[in-house]
C-alpha positions as a printed Julia matrix, in Angstrom:
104×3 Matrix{Float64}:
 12.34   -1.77    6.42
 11.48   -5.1     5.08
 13.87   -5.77    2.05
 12.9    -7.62   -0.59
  9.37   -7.33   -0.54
  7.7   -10.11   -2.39
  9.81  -13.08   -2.22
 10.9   -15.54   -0.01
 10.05  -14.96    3.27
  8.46  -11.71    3.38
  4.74  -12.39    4.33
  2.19   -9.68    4.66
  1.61  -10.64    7.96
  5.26   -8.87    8.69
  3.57   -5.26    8.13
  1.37   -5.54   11.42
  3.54   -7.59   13.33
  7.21   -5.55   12.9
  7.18   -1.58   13.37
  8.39   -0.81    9.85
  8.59    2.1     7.92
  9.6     1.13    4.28
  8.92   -1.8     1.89
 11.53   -2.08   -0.24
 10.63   -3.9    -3.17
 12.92   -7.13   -5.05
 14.96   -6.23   -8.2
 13.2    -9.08   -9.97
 10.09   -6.99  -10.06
 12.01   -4.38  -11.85
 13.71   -6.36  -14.58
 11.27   -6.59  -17.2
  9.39   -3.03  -16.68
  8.13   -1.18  -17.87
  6.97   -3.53  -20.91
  5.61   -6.32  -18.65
  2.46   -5.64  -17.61
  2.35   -8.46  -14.56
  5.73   -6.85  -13.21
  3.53   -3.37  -13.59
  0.73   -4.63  -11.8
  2.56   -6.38   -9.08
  4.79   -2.68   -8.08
  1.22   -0.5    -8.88
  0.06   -2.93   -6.19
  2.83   -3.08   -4.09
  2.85    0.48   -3.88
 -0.46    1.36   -3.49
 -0.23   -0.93   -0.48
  2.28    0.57    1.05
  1.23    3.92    0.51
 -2.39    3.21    1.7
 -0.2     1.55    5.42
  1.75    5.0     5.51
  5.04    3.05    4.19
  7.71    4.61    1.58
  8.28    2.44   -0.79
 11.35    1.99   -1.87
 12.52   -0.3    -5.29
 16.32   -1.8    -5.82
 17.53   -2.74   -8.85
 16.65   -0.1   -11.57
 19.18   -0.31  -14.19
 17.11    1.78  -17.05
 15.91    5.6   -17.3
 12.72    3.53  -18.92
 12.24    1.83  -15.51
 13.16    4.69  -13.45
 10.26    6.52  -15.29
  7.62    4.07  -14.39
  9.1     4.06  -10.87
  8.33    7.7   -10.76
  4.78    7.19  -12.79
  3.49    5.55   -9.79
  4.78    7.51   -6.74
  7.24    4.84   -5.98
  9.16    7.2    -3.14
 12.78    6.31   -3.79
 14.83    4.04   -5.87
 18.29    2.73   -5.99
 20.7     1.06   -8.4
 23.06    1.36  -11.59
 21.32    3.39  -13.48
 22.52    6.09  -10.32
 26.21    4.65   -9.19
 27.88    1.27   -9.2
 28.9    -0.09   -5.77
 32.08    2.24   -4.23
 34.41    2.04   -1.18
 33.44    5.18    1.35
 36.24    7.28    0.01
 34.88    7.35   -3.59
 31.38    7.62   -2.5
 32.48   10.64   -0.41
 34.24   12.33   -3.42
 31.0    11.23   -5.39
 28.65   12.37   -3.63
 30.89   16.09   -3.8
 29.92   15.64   -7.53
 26.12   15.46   -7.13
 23.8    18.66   -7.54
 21.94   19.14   -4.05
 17.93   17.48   -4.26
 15.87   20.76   -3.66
């Protein structure tokens, strides 16, 4: 995976040199959705990029159901943050995960 997708040193020249299988894209693209349409285009792209490469996308930071719903809009594959669990040590993410209803 390439984290952070977007900033700093993340080229696009990364996706042909290094065998990747996931783009996961920075939280500061996330902030400000789903009302800012620049952060929209910039994922919609991002996405469609990585979709067109064979990639799953993946996007860090969502915080918001209203995010997490525009993630989902445009076939973003997975994303993670505190809108689904704070940090944890192992030993509560094991009894959390216990909690969770099974993804059919």
């Amino acid at each position: 995976a390439i984290d952070d997708f977007g900033t700093g040193y993340s080229s696009l020249s990364y996706l042909r040199q290094f065998a990747i299988d996931r783009l996961k894209i920075d939280q500061s693209f996330v902030r400000d959705l789903p009302e800012d349409t620049d952060a929209q285009a910039i994922i919609c792209a991002i996405v469609a990029m990585g979709r067109s490469l064979g990639l799953r996308v993946i996007v860090e930071g969502v915080e918001t159901e209203g995010q997490a719903e525009y993630l989902r809009s445009v076939q973003c594959d997975e994303s993670q943050g505190y809108l689904y669990a704070r940090p944890m040590m192992p030993i509560d993410f094991e009894a959390w995960v216990k909690t969770r209803n099974p993804v059919v």
